[in-house]
C-alpha positions in Angstrom: -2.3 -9.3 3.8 -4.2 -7.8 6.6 -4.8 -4.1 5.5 -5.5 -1.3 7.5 -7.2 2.2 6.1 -6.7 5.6 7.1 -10.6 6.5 7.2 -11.0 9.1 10.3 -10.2 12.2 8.5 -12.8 15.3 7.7 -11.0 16.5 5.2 -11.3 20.6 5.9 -9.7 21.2 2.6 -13.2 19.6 1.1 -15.1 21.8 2.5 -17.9 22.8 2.2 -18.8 19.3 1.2 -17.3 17.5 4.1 -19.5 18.9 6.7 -22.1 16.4 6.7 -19.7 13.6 5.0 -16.0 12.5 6.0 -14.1 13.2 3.0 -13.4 8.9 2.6 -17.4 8.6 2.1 -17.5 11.7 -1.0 -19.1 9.9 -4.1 -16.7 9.0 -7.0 -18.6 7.1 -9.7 -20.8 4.2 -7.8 -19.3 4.4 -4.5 -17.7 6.0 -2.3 -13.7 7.3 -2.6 -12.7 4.7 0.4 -14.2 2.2 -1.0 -12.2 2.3 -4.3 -9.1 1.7 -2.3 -10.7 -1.3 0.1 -11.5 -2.7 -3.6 -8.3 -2.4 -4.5 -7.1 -3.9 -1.4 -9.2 -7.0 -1.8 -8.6 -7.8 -5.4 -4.6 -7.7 -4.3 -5.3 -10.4 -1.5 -6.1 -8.4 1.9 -7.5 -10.8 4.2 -9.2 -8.5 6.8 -9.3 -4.6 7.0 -9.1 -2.4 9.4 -10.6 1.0 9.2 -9.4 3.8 11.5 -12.1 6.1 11.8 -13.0 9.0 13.8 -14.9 11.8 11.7 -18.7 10.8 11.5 -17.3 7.3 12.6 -20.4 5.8 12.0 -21.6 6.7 8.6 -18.3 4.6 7.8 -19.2 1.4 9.9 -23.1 1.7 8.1 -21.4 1.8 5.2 -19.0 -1.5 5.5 -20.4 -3.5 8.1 -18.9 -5.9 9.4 -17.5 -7.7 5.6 -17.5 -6.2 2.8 -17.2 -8.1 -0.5 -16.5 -11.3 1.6 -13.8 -9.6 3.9 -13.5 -9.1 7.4 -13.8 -5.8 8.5 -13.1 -4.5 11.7 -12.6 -0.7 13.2 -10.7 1.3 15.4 -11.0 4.9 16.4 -8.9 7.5 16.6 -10.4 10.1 18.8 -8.1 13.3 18.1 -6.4 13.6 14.7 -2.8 13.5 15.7 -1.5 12.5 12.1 -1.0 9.3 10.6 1.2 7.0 12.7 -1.2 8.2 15.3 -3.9 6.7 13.2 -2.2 3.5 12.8 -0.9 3.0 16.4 -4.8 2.7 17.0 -5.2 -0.1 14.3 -1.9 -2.2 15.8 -4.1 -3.9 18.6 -6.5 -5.3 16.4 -3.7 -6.7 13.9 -2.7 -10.4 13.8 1.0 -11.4 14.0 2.9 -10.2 10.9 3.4 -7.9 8.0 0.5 -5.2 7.3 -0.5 -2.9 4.7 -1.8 1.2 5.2 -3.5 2.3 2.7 -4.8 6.2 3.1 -8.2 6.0 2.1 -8.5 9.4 0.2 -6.5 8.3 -2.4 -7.1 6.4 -5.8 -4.7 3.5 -6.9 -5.1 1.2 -9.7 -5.6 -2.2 -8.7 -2.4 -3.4 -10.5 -0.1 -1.2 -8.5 -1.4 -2.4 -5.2 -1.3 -6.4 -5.9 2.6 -5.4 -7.0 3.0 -3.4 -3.4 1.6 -6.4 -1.6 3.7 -8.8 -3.1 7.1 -6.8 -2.4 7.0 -5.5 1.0 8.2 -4.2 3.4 7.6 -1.9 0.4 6.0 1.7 -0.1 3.8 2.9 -3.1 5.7 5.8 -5.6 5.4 7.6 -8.5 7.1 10.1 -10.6 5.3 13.5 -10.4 6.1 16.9 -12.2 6.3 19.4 -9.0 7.5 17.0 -6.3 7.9 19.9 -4.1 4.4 19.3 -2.7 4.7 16.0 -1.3 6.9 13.6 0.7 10.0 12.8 -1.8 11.5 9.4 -1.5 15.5 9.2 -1.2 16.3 6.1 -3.5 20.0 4.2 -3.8 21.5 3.0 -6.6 19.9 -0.8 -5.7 16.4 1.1 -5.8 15.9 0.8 -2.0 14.6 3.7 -0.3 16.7 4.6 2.6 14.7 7.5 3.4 11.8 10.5 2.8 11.9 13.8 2.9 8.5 16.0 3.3 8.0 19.1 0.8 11.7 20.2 0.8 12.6 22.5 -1.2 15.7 20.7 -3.5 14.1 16.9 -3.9 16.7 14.8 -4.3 14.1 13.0 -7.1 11.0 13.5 -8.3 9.9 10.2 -7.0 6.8 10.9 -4.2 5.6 8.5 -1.4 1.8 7.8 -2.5 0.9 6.7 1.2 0.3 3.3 0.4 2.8 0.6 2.6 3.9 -2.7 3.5 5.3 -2.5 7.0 7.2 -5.4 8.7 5.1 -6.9 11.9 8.2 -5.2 13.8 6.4 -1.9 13.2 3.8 -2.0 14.9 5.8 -1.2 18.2 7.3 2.3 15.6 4.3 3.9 15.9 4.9 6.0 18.8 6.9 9.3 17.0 8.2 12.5 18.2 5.7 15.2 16.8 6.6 17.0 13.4 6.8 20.8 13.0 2.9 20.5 12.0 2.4 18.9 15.8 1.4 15.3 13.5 2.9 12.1 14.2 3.7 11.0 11.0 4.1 7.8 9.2 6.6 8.7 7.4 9.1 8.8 10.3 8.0 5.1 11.1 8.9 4.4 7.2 12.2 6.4 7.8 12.9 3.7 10.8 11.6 0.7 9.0 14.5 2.1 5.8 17.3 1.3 8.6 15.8 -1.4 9.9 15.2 -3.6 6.8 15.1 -3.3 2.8 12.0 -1.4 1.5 11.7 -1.3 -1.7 10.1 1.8 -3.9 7.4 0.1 -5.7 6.2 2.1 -9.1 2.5 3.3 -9.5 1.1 3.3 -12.6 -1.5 5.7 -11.7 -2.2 7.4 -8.4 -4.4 10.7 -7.3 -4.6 12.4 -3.9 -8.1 13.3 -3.2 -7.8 16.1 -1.2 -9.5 19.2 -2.8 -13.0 19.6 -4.4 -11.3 20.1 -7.9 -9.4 16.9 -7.1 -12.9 14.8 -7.3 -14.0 16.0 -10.2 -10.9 14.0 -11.1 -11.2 11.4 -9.2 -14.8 11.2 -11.4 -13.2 11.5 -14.5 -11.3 8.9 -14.2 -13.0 6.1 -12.9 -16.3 7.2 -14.8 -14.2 7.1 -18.0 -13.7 3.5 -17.2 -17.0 2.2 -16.8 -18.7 -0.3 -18.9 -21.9 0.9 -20.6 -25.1 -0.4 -18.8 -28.8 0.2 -19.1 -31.0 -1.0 -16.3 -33.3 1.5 -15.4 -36.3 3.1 -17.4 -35.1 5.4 -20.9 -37.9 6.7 -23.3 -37.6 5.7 -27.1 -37.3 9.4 -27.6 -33.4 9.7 -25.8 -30.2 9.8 -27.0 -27.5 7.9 -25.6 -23.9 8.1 -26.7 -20.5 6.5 -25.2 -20.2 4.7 -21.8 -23.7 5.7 -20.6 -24.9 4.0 -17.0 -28.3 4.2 -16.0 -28.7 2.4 -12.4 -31.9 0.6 -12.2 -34.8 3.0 -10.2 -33.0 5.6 -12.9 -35.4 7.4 -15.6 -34.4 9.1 -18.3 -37.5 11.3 -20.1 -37.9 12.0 -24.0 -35.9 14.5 -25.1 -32.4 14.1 -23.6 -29.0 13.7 -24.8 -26.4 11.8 -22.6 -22.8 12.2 -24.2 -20.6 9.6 -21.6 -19.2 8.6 -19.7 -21.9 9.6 -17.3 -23.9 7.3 -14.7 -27.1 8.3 -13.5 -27.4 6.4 -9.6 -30.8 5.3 -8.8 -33.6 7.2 -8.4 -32.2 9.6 -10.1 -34.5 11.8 -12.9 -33.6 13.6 -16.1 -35.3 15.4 -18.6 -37.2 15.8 -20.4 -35.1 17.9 -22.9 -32.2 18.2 -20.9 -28.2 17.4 -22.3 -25.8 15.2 -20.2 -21.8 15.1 -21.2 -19.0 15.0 -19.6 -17.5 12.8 -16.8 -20.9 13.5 -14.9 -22.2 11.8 -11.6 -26.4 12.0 -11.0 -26.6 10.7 -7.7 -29.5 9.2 -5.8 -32.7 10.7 -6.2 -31.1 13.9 -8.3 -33.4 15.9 -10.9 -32.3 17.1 -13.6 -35.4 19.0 -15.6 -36.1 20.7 -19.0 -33.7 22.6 -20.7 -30.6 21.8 -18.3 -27.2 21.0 -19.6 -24.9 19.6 -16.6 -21.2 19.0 -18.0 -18.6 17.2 -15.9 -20.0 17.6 -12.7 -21.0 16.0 -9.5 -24.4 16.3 -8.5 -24.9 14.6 -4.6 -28.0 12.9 -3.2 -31.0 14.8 -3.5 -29.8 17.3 -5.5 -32.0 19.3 -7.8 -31.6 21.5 -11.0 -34.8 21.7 -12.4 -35.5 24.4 -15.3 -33.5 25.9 -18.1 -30.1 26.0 -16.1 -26.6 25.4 -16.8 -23.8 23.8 -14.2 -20.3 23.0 -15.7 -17.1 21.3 -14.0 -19.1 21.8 -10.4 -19.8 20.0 -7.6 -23.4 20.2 -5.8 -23.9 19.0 -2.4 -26.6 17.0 -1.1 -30.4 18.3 -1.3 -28.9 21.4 -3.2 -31.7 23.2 -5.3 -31.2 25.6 -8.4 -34.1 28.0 -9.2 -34.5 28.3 -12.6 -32.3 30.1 -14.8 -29.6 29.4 -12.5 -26.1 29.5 -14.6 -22.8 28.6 -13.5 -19.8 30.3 -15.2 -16.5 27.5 -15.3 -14.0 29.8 -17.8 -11.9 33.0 -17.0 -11.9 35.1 -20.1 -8.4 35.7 -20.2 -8.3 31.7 -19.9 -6.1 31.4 -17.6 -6.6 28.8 -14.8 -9.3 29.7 -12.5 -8.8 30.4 -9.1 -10.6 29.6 -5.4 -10.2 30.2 -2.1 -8.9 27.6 0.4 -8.8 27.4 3.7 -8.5 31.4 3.4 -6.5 31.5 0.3 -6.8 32.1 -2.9 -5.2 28.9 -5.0 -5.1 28.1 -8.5 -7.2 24.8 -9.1 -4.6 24.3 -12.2 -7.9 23.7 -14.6 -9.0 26.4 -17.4 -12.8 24.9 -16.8 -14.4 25.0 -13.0 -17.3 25.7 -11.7 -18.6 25.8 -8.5 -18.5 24.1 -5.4 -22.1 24.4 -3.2 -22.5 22.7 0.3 -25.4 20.5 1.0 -28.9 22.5 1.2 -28.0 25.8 -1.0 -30.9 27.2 -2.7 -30.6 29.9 -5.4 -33.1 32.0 -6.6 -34.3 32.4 -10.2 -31.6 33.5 -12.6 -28.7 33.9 -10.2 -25.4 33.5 -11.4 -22.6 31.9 -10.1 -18.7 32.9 -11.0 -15.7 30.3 -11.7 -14.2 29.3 -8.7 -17.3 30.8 -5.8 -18.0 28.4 -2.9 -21.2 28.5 -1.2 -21.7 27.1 2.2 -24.0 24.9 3.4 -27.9 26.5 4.0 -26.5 29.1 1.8 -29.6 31.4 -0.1 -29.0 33.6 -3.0 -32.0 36.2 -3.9 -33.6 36.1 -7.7 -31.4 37.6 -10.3 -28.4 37.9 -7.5 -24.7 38.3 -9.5 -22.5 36.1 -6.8 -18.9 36.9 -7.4 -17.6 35.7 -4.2 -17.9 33.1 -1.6 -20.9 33.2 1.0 -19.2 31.0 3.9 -20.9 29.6 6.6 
């Protein structure tokens, strides 16, 4: 199945983290989000992908090459994001006669689901979900066909969501070219509403699916696919550790006297902890982070480069690339009325729906010694914060 991935995205909602990094390319577990789903694409049979790219196109093409895992990979651009039929429309060239797959690439799927949605297209991904309100809601018939989709409304006829995953007959490639929606997109749903009355498509069930689309939403994109790592030891951990659960430590990884690592956790290479420092939760260490004495991390993401080095604590957080905590830094992740904690995006304040969260710091913050950080702040990139500084509320850029 030739497959093509919706890569070209900056994902504003991720920011501050995305302004260095397309959101596909964020870290979850060992790779990056995208390549999860071009995994998953693989294992179900794809025989070439396709990435549309646009945002930092080339940190995508470095990453993939030319194959990946065996598979050719080719790439086309979408210079202005138009929406997602826009997106695909540039990938149709480049496609070979026949059926194709779209798979957005900021979302995870288990493998499973995907070799199933391969298998039984013209097809589209979908999964029951609480508040359906939020997302495109498929209109089923008794046969289990979907015959159409209908974005956000306000009385779903089901609480059955499109997951933006697809098998489109080779007829579609000459849909692509859509009216604008009220958000000025062209969207792929309207070629999915065409290809409902052109052909059968069936609604094919997801065990489990996650849209990737907020900082809070990585953390549990983390949790889960750390969660289901194996436990492996390859680089350098004193006598004097402690290692508990599903504990990863990449070769080029040390691990000093002292610590405690309660998994799942995975420590990337070149990464450094310790000594005496505690590690629990679903945390990521990435390349070349330091983690130094006296420093509890819990269920966090700490990016390349990133450094907390004395007597700190960060909980349910996300730490850009090269970030650096002066000592005594401490992150607060709980409201004390309990009650979920809130953050702004894109100029609002939302609810993340979690009682714990942290922080979320662009790449190249530095704090100074003893600051603390509320539930729910963002910093911006470059951001400073003085020696014993308080920071309520956000510092954007």
């Amino acid at each position: 199945m030739q497959t093509i991935i919706l890569a070209a995205g900056e994902g504003t909602r991720m920011r501050p983290l995305t302004r260095e990094t397309p959101k596909p390319l964020l870290p979850v577990a060992d790779r990056p989000l995208v390549a999860h789903t071009a995994d998953a694409a693989i294992t179900a049979g794809a025989s070439r992908l396709v990435f549309v790219i646009g945002y930092q196109a080339s940190t995508v093409k470095e990453y993939f090459g030319s194959e990946y895992r065996g598979t050719p990979v080719e790439y086309a651009t979408q210079d202005e994001q138009d929406g997602t039929a826009h997106a695909v429309r540039a990938a149709t060239e480049t496609l070979d006669p026949g059926a194709f797959a779209v798979l957005n690439g900021d979302i995870l799927l288990d493998q499973p689901s995907v070799s199933s949605l391969f298998e039984a297209g013209p097809a589209v991904g979908s999964i029951q979900v609480e508040t359906p309100t939020s997302y495109g809601v498929l209109d089923c018939d008794e046969g289990g066909s979907v015959v159409g989709v209908i974005e956000k409304p306000a009385d779903p006829p089901s609480n059955l969501i499109n997951t933006g995953a697809y098998v489109f007959p080779a007829a579609a490639r000459d849909w692509m070219d859509v009216t604008q929606s009220d958000r000025g997109e062209q969207e792929l749903t309207d070629v999915l509403q065409r290809s409902c009355r052109e052909t059968d498509v069936s609604a094919v069930p997801f065990e489990r699916w996650l849209d990737v689309g907020r900082p809070w939403d990585l953390l549990s994109a983390n949790e889960w696919t750390i969660a289901e790592m194996d436990r492996s030891i390859d680089g350098s951990v004193s006598d004097r550790t402690t290692l508990r659960g599903a504990v990863v430590v990449e070769k080029g990884a040390t691990v000093r006297e002292g610590v405690t690592i309660e998994g799942p956790a995975i420590l990337r290479t070149g990464a450094s902890v310790g000594p005496n420092a505690y590690i629990r939760g679903a945390t990521l260490l990435g390349p070349d982070v330091h983690v130094g004495h006296s420093v509890e991390i819990k269920n966090s993401i700490l990016r390349e480069g990133a450094t907390v080095g004395h007597l700190s604590y960060v909980g349910d957080s996300v730490l850009g690339q090269n970030v650096n905590f002066g000592a005594g830094t401490t992150v607060a992740n709980l409201r004390h009325d309990n009650a979920p904690v809130e953050t702004t995006l894109k100029g609002e304040r939302v609810s993340t729906g979690r009682r714990k969260y942290g922080v979320v710091v662009g790449d190249g913050v530095k704090t100074g010694i003893d600051t603390s950080l509320n539930a729910g702040v963002v910093l911006a990139g470059g951001v400073r914060t003085a020696p014993d500084e308080t920071v309520m509320h956000d510092r954007t850029e």
